[in-house]
N, C-alpha and C positions, 0 to 999 in steps of 0.2 A: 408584376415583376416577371423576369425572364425565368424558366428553372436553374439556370447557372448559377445566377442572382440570391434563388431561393435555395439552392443547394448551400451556396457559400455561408448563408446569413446561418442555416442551421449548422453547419461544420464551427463555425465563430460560436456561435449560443453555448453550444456541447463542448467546445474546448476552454471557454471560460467559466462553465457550472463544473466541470471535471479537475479546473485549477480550484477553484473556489472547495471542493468538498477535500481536494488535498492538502489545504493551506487549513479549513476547519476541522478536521478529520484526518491525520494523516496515518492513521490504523486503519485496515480493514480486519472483517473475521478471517482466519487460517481457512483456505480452501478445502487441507485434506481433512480437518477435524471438526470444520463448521463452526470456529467458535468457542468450541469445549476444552482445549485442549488435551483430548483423550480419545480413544477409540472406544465406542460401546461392543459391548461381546454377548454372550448370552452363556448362562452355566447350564446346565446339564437338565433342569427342568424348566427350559427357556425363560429364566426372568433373568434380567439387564441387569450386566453391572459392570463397574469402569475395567476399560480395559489400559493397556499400554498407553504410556505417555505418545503424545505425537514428536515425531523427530523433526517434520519440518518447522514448528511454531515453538518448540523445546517447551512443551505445554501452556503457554501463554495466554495459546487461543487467536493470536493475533499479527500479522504482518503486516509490511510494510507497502503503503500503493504503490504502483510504476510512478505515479507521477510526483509523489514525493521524494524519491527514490532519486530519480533524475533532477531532481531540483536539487537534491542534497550533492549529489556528485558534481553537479557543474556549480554550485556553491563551494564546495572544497576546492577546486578546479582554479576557481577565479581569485579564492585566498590566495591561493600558493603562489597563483601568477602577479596577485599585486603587491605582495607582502613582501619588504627588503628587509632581509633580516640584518640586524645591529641602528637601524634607523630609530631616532627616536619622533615620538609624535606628540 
């Protein structure tokens, strides 16, 4: 195969494993807190204990992927445009 060829096949591979984990998975761990939903701190004789809720995951632990994200937006997207409202079905 050409490298174009093989360029393309992995760009296809990568965007159907990355739909596929967003359709099985559509949580990932929270970036700023890793997961925890909290900031670890340290008191005063360095032993760990939870700090501040995380504000970006509202302590969850958990957001949303880009690519479920965009799949939900142009799913609301595609209601609104095909949905007649007072129609019955």
């Amino acid at each position: 195969m050409t490298p174009i060829l093989t360029a393309i096949a992995c760009l296809i591979t990568v965007t159907l494993g990355y739909g596929g984990l967003c359709a099985a998975s559509p949580f990932g761990d929270c970036r700023r807190c890793r997961g925890m939903g909290h900031q670890l701190t340290t008191d005063r004789k360095g032993r760990l204990k939870r700090g501040k809720d995380c504000r970006r995951c509202h302590a969850t632990g958990k957001r949303i992927r880009a690519g479920r994200w965009l799949y939900n937006r142009w799913a609301r997207i595609y209601r609104a445009g095909t949905d007649t409202p007072g129609a019955s079905r």
